[in-house]
N, C-alpha and C positions, 0 to 999 in steps of 0.2 A: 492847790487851794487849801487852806487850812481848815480848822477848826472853829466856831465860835467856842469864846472861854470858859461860857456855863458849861456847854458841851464836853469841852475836854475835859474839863476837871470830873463831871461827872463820869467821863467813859474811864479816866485813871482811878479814881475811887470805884469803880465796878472790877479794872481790872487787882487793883487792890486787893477787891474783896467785898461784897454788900451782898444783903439778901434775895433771897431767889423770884421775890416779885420785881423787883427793880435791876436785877439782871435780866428777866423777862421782857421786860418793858423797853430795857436798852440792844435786845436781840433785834428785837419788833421792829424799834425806829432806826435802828443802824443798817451798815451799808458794811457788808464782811468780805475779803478775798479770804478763803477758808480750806482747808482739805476735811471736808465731809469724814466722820469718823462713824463707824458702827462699834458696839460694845455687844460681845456675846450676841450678833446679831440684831441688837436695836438701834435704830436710828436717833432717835428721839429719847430725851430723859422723858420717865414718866411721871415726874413729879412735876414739870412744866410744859414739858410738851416744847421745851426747844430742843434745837440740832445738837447729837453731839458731834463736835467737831475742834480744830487746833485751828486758830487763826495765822495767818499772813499778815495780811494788813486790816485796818478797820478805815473806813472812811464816812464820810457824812454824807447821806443820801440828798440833801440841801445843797448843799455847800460845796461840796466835791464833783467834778467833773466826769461825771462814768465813764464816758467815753474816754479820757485818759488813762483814766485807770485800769480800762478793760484795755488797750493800747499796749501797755505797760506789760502788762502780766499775760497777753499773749505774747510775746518776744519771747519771757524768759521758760526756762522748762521747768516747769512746776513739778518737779518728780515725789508722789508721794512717799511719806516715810515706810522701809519697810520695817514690818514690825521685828523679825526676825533681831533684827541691828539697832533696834529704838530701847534703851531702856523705860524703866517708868519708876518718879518717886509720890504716891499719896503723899499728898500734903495740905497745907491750908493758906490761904491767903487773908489779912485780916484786915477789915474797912477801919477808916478810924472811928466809928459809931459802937466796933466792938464785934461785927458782925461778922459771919465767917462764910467765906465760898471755900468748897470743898474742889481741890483740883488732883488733876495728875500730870505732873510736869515730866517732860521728854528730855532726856539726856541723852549725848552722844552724836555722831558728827551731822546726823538727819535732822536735828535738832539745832545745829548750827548753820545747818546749808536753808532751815525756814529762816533763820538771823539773816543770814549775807542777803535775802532778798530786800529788804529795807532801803538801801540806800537806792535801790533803781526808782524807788517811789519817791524822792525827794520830792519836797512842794508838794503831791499828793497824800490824804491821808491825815491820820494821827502820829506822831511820834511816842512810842509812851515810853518812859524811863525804865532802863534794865527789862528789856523785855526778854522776856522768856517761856519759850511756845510749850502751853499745857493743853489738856484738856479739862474744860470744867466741867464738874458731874454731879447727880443727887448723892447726899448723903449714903443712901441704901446699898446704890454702884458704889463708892468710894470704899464703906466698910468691908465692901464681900473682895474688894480687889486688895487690899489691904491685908485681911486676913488667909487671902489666897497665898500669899508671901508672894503671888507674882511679878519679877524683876524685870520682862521685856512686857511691849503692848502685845507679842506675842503669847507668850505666855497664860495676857489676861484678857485674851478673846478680842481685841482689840485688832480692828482693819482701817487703813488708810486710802483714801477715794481718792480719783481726779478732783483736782482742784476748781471747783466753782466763788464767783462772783455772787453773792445774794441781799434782795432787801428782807432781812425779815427769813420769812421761809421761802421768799421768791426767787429760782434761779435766775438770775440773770445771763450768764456766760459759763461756759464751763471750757476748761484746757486741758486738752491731751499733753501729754508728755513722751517723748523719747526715753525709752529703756536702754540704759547704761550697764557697764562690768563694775560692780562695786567693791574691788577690792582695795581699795587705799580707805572706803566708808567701813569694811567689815575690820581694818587694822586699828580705824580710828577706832571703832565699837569697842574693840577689844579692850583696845588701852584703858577706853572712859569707862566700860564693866568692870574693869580689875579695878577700880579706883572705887565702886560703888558696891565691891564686893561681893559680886556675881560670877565672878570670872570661870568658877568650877561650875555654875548653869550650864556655860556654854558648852561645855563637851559633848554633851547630846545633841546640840542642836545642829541643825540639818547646817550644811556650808552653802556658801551663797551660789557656789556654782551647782548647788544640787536643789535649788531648789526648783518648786514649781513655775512653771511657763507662764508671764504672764497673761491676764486675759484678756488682754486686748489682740494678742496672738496665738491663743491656744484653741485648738482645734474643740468646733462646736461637741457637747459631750450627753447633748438629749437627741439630737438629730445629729450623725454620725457620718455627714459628707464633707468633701472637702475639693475646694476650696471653699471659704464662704465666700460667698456675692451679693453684694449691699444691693446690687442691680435685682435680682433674687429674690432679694426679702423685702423689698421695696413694691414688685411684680406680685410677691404671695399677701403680701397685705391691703395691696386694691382687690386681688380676686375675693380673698373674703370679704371685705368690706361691702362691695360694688358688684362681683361677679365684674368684675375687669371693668369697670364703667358703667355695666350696663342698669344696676338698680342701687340710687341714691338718692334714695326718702328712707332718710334712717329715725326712726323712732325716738320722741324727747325722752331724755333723761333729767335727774333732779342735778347734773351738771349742764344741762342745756341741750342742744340738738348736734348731732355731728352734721359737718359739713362733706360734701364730692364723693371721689373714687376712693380716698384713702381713710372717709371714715373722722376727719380733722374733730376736735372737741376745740370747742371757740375759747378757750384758754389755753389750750396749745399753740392756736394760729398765734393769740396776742403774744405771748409769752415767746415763741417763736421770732416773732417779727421783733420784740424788743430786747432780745439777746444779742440779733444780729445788725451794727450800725448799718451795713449796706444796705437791708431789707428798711431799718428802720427809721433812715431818710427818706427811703421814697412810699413805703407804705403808712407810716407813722399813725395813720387817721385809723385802723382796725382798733387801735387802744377804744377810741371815740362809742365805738358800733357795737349794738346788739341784734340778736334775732335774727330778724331779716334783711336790716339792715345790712349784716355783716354778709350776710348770704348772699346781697347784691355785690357788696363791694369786691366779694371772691369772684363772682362772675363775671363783672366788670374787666376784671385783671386776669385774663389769661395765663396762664402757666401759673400761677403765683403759688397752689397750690401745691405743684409739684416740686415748686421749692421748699416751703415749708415741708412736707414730707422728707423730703432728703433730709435739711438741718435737720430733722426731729429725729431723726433715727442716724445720723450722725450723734449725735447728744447722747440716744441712747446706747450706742455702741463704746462710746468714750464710758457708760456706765456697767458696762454687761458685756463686754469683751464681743464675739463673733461667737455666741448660741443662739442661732435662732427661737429656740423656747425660751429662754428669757427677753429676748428682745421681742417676739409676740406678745409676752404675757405682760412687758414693761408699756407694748402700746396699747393695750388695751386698759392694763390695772394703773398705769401711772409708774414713773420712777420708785416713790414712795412706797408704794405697794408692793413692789416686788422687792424693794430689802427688807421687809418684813416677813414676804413670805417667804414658808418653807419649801425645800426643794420640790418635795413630794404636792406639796398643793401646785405648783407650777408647772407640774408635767403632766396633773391629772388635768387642770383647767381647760374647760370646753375647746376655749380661743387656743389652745398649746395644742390640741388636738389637732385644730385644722392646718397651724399650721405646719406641723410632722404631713397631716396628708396633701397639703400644697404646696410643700417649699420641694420637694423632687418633683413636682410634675411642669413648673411654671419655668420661663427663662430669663 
């Protein structure tokens, strides 16, 4: 399902180029398949306080059919770019009003493999002319990366996420990917850096077959067991929570009251239930409920709990690989929270404590 016409023209003039409150605005009301980007560790530009991130596709949260679109791009393998092999050019994109977004556009064949995913979305989505996957940034970011002479997104502190689904700053979906041998992408890099005149960068840089494990597979590195066990850290976060079930009147907070054994925050459960279509055919009414409302509707439904927990920490595992300390500190601080934070506030944090002392004891 397409576009209306105001809309697109407006979303190709932003991708054009327009100012940062009107890029704001169209973050807000749009509908993104995205790879989530961190810059030196920040999530977020702080000049708007939107995502940074490279888009996929963009679609109309109206108009577009999620469910297709979430359909779509779970099929294919969403592999994000590695930065290693991503060049990057600052540059500028200019609205016709005169107006300038500051970008950093990706070169080279990670950059071509976000292109070929396009035609699987036909009918879905936006189409926009000459597309070509950047990231857009604040001014302040653009100048320090620019003057850094940095030629990969490696280089310029730049990290590439699992790819999520979002309205706004809502995730909607998020997809794992298959890790691959990237030696015909490290051939292709090469070619496109010689051409972009980096090519003597590369001698330093690490080879693809040396580099680091990813983390979705790389042995937890605060809590030093192994194997990890979703079953595990699933068991260690009811017992903090609940003492295993056994005390759940958890204290309101200014995000609401958690719910059960596992501690739920009532935008978890929603946000949970409307990630996933199977949950959110038959549960769909949690959108609806607050308070105690919701409280019932959990009770009502047996086990339902226990699925959302699973999803949740599926979700978060797709974001923080298999360490238990980040994936405590991510259910308690929020996703958000923990790419913000630094290592060290994450290993001291109360909640990372308990679960170094729970996650060996429970099964």
């Amino acid at each position: 399902m397409g576009l209306d016409q105001g809309l697109l023209r407006a979303m190709i003039e932003m991708e054009k180029g327009e100012d940062e409150e009107k890029y704001k605005s169209k973050a807000q009301e749009g509908s993104d398949l995205m790879f989530p980007v961190t810059i030196g560790g920040l999530t977020h530009r702080p000049d708007i306080n939107v995502k940074y991130h490279t888009t996929i596709r963009l679609f109309d949260r109206k108009d577009d059919d999620q469910s297709k679109a979430h359909d779509t791009a779970r099929k294919l393998n969403l592999v994000p770019p590695n930065p290693n092999e991503t060049a990057i050019e600052p540059t500028t994109l200019q609205g016709r009003d005169g107006n300038t977004m500051h970008v950093l556009r990706l070169h080279g064949p990670h950059s071509e493999r976000i292109k070929s995913y396009q035609p699987h979305f036909k009918g879905q989505g936006q189409d926009i002319p000459n597309f070509h996957p950047h990231i857009t940034v604040d001014k302040d970011t653009w100048n320090k990366v620019k003057a850094s002479g940095a030629k990969t997104a490696k280089e310029a502190g730049i990290e590439f996420h699992p790819a999520e689904l979002r309205h706004g700053d809502r995730v909607i979906s998020t997809y794992p990917h298959k890790e691959e041998k990237s030696e015909q992408l490290d051939k292709g890099f090469k070619h496109v850096a010689a051409g972009l005149g980096i090519a003597a960068g590369l001698a330093g840089a690490p080879k693809t077959s040396e580099a680091p494990t990813p983390a979705t597979t790389r042995a937890p590195a605060s809590i030093p067991l192994s194997p990890y066990s979703h079953k595990k850290m699933l068991n260690t976060i009811e017992q903090i929570e609940s003492a295993s079930g056994k005390l759940q009147h958890h204290k309101p907070t200014k995000h609401g009251t958690a719910y059960g054994k596992y501690g739920l925050m009532p935008d978890t459960i929603k946000e949970t239930v409307h990630m996933h279509p199977d949950l959110r055919s038959k549960y769909g009414k949690v959108a609806t409920l607050q308070g105690q409302d919701l409280n019932n509707y959990m009770r009502d439904n047996p086990g339902l709990e226990d699925v959302i927990a699973d999803r949740h920490l599926q979700r978060l595992e797709h974001h923080f690989g298999q360490d238990p300390s980040k994936l405590g500190y991510s259910w308690n601080q929020g996703i958000r929270g923990t790419y913000h934070a630094k290592p060290e506030k994450i290993s001291s944090h109360p909640y990372t404590q308990k679960v170094k002392s729970f996650y060996s004891k429970v099964k």
